[in-house]
N, C-alpha and C positions, 0 to 999 in steps of 0.2 A: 829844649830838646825833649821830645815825648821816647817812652820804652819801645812804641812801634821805629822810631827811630834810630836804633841801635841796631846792630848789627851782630851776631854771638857766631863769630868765625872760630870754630873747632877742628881740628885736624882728622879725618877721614877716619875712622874706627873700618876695622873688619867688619863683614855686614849692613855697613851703610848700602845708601842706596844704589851704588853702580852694584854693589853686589846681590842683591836682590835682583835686579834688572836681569843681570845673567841667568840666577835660577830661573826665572819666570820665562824667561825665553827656554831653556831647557827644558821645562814644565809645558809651556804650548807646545816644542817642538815630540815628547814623549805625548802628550795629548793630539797632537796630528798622526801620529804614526798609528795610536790605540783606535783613534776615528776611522783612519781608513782601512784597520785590518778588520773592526766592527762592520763599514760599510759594504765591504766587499764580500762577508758573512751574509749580509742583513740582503742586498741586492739578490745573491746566489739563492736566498727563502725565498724571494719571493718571484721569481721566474720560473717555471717549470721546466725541469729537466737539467736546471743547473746545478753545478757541486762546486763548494768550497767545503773547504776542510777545517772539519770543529778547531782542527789543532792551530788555525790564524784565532780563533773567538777565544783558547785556553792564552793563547800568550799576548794579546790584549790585555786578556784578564790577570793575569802575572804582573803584565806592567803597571798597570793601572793598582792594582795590588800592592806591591813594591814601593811605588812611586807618589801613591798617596797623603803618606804624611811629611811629602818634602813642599805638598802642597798648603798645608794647613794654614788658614789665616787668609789666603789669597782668594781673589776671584776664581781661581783654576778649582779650588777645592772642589766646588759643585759640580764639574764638570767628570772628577774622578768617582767621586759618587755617583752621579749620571749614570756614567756606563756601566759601573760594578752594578747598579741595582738593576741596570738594564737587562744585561747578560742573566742575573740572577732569576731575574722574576721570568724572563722570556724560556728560560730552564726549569722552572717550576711548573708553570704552565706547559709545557710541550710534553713534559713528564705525566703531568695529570688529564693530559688529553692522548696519551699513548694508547689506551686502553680503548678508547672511542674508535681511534684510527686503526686500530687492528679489527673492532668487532661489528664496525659499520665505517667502509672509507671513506663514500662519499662526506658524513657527515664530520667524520676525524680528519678529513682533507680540507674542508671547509675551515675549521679552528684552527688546525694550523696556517691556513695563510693569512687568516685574522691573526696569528700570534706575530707572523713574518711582518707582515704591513705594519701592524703597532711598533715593532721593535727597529724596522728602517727610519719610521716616522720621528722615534727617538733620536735615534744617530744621528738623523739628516736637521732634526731643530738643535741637536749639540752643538753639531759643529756650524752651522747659522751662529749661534751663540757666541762661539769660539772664535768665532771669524771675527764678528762684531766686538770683540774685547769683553762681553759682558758673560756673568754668570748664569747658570741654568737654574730658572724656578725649581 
């Protein structure tokens, strides 16, 4: 009898793995909710004339916030990053081409829908990602 042959039967600690399983499905199911109130943001940029409301893109970002370090360790983790950086940078940039978009539209109308299309593009390869089980580069 070789050691691959044994068998080491221990009784279910807290935290094992049906318990993981639940978080992770909790973690996808707060990661689908944060995706499509991103999407529905990110869709609303880049149509003209539509509106959605910053206040879906703040509580994304709460949750995603919040909800972060229940992911740590996991494939989800990237995924919470993802969009916190997403939201972030797509707010830094709109901020820094504010000034364009007031003192020349055409060309500050321009940047922002380059800002809108980059930040769909994200969302929509997240949740591709997320769909597939796999983490986001």
């Amino acid at each position: 009898m070789s050691d691959q042959d044994i068998i080491d039967v221990q009784p279910r600690q807290p935290g094992a793995a049906a318990d993981i399983d639940i978080d992770i499905d909790k973690l996808k199911t707060w990661g689908w909710v944060s995706y499509l109130l991103h999407l529905i943001v990110a869709v609303a940029a880049v149509i003209p004339g539509a509106q959605a409301s910053i206040t879906l893109l703040v509580i994304a970002l709460v949750m995603d916030l919040v909800n972060k370090g229940d992911a740590a360790g996991t494939w989800q983790e990237s995924h919470f990053g993802w969009r916190i950086r997403s939201v972030l940078w797509a707010g830094v940039l709109y901020v820094i081409t504010l000034p364009l978009f007031f003192l020349l539209i055409l060309p500050g109308s321009i940047a922002w829908s380059l800002i809108s299309i980059w930040f769909l593009y994200r969302i929509v390869k997240g949740m591709v990602r997320m769909n597939a089980g796999r983490a986001v580069d």
